[in-house]
Structures are given as C-alpha cells and as structure tokens.
C-alpha positions in Angstrom: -53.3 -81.4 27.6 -54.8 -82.3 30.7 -55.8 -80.4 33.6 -52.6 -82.4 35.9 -50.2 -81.6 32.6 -51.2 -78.7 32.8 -50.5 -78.0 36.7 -46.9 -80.6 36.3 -46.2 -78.1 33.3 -46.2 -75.2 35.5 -44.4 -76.6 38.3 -41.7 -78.0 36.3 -40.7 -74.3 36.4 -39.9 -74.2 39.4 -36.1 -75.5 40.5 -37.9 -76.6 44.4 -40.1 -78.3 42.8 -38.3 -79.9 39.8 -35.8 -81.4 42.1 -38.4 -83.7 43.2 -37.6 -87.5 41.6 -38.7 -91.1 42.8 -35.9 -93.4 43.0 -35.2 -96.6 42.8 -36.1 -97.9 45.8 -39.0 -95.9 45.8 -39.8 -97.6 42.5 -38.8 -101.0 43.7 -41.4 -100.0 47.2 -44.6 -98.8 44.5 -43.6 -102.4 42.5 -43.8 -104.4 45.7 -47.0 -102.7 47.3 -49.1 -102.2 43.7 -50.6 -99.3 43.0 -53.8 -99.8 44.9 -52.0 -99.5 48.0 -50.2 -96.7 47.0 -53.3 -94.7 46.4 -54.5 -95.9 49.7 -51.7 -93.9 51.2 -52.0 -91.2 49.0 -56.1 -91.0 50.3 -55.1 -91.2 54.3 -52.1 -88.7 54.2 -54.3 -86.2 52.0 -56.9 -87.0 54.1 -55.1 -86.5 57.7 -52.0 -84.6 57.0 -54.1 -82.2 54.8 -57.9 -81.9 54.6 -58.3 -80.1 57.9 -59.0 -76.4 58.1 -56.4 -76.2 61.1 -53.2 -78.2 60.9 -51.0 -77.9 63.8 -48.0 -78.0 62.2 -48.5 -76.7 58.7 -45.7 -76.2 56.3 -44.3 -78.7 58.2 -46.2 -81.8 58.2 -44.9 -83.7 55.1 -41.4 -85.0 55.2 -38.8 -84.9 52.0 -38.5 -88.5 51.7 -39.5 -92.4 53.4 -42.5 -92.9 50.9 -42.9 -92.0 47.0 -45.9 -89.7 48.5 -44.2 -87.6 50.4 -42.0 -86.6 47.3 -45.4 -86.6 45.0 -46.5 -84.2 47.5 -43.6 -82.1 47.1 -43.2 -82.4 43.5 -47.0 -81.6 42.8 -47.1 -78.6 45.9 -49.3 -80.4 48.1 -47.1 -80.8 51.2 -48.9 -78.3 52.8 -52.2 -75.9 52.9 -49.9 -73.1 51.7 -48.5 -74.6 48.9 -52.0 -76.0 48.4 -53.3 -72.3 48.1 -50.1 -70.9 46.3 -50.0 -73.8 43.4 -53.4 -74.7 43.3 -55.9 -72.3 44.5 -57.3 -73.9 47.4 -57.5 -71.8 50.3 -56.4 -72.7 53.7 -58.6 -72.0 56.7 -61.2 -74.4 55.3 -61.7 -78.0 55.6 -60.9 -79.8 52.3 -64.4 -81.1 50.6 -63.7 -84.7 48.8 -63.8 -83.2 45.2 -60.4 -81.0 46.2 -59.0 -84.4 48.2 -60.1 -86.3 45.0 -57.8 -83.9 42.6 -55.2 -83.7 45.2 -54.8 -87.9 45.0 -55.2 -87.9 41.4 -52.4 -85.6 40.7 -50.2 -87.7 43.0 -50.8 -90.3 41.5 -50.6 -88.9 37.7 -47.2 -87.9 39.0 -46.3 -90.7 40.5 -47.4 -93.4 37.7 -45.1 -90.8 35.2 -42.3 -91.1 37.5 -42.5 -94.6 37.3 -43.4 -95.4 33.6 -40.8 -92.7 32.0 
C-alpha cells in the first residue's frame, strides 16, 4: 500500500471528507484540459493558495467546488494549513519547502486520477 493509500485510507473515515466526489462535469473538464494541465493547476493553487507561512485568509481560501482541485483539496485535507497540519503533519507558520508542495500535488492528483478511472 502506498504512502497516498495510505493517507486516502485514513481519510475515507472521515464523513467531511468522504463526501468529497468529482462529477461529471468535472470529469468531462479533466478530459477536455488533459491531465498536464490539470497538474498545472494543482502546482499554482498549492503553490499560492497554500505554500506561504502566512495566508490571509486561511481556512478559507479553497472553495467547495468550480474546479476538480478544489474538491481534491478537500477530499485529501489540503484546503488549508490547518487541515494540512491536522491530516498530514505539516505545520503551519512555515513556508512550504517543494518536497511537502511536491506530495501535496501528488496526492491530488492520485486522488483525482482514482476519481476518474474508478
């Protein structure tokens, strides 16, 4: 079992985070744009909505829905630094080095590229 099945494993148990589902138009939206552009906005919100040590609005900064992201990032606990350091360990306060934004990205996309393929 992988590290991500691991984490997905753990959330499942969580009804919040469960809920969490691409549709199909979010399906038909990741078919349309490929999945290199998808990661692309995976990489810029991580890297603007999350990596830095002070986020304005924290806990607030990652809507429920418009993009298969924003629900990865619900789905996976990455919406925000707290989640981030409830979920996954990372602590908030501190800018995010690229090996966390790296695993933050791949488990969005793990999630997402299950969502789509089961």
């Amino acid at each position: 079992m992988s590290e991500y099945d691991k984490i997905l494993a753990r959330l499942a148990q969580s009804p919040f985070r469960s809920r969490f589902r691409l549709d199909e138009k979010d399906k038909a939206y990741i078919r349309q744009k490929g999945m290199d552009i998808i990661q692309s906005h995976c990489r810029d919100f991580v890297h603007k909505r999350l990596a830095p040590a002070v986020i304005p609005n924290d806990g607030r900064q990652t809507p429920m829905r418009g993009h298969p992201v924003f629900k990865a990032q619900h789905g996976c606990a990455c919406c925000c630094r707290g989640c981030l350091e409830k979920w996954h360990h990372i602590k908030a306060g501190k800018e995010l080095n690229p090996v966390e934004e790296e695993y933050i990205v791949g488990l969005l996309i793990y999630w997402i590229n299950r969502q789509v393929h089961f």
